[in-house]
C-alpha positions as CSV (number, residue, x, y, z in Angstrom):
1,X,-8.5,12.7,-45.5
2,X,-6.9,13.9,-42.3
3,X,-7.8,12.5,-38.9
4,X,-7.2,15.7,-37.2
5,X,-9.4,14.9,-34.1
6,X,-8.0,11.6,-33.7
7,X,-4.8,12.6,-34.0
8,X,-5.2,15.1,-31.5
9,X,-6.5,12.6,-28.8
10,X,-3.5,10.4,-29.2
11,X,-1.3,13.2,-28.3
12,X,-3.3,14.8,-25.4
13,X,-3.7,10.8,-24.1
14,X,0.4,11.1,-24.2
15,X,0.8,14.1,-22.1
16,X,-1.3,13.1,-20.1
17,X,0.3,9.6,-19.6
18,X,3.9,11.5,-19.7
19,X,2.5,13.7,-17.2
20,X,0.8,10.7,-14.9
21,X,4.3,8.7,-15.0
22,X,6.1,11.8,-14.0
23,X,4.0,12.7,-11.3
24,X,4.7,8.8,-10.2
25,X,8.5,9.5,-10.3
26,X,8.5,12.4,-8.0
27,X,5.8,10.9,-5.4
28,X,8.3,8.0,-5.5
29,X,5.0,5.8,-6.2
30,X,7.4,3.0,-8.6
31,X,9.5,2.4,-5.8
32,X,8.9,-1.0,-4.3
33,X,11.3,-2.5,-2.3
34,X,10.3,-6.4,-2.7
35,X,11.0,-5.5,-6.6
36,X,14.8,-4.4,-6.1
37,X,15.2,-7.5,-3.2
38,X,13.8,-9.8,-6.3
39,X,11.2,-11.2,-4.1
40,X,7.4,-9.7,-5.8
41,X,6.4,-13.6,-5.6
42,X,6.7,-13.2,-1.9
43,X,5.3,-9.6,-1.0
44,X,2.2,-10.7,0.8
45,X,4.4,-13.5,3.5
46,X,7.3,-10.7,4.2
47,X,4.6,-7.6,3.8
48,X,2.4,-9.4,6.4
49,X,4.9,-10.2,8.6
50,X,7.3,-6.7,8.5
51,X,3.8,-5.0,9.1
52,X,3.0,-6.9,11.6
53,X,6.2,-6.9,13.9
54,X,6.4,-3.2,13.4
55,X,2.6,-2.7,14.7
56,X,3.2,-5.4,17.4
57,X,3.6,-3.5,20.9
58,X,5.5,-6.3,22.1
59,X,7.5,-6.9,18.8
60,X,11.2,-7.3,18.7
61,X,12.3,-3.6,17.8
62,X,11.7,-2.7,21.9
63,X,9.9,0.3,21.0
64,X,6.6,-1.0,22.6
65,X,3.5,1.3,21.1
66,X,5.2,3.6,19.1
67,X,4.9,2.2,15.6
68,X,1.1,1.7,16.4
69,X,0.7,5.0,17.7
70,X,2.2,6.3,14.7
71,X,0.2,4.6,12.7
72,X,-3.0,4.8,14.3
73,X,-2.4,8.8,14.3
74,X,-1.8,8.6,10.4
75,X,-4.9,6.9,9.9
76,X,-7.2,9.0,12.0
77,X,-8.1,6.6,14.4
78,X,-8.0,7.0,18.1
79,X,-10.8,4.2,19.3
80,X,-8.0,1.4,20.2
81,X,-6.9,0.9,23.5
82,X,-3.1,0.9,23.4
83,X,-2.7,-1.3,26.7
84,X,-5.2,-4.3,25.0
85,X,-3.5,-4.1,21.5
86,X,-2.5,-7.0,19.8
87,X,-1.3,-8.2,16.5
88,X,-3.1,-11.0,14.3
89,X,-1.3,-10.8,10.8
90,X,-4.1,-12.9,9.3
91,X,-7.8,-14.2,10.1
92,X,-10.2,-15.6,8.6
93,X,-12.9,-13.6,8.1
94,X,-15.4,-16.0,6.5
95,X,-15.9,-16.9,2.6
96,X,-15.3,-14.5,0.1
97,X,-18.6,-13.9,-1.8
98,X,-17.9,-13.3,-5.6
99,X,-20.8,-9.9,-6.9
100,X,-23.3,-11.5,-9.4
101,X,-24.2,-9.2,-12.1
């Protein structure tokens, strides 16, 4: 007996993978940069805070706005007064609710 439609699936499910991870490859999607430093156990503390000096008008890298801008062009959003902008890398936002099914 011949599985001819299984046997099928499984190798349309790997070109479809092979084609997934290649696509990845080019995008550049693997890259992560806390991976080659040898820090993933510490991505959210230097994420947070990188992110946050960059987006920080009156962060260390002298540029003033200009990250924010950048960023806030990127994202669509033109609403936030530039002159008012500040940086809060994290709040509290109240107690996380888990979905009851």
């Amino acid at each position: 007996m011949t599985y001819t439609n299984e046997k099928k699936l499984i190798k349309d499910a790997k070109r479809i993978i092979a084609h997934h991870n290649e696509v990845s490859r080019l995008k550049g999607e693997n890259f992560n940069v806390f991976s080659i430093l040898n820090m993933e156990h510490k991505e959210n503390g230097t994420h947070s805070a990188l992110l946050g000096e960059l987006l920080n008008p009156k962060g260390s890298h002298l540029k003033g706005d200009l990250f924010l801008q950048l960023f806030l062009q990127t994202v669509g959003n033109d609403t936030i007064n530039l002159d008012k902008a500040s940086v809060v890398l994290e709040k509290y936002i109240g107690r996380r609710m888990m979905p009851t099914y």
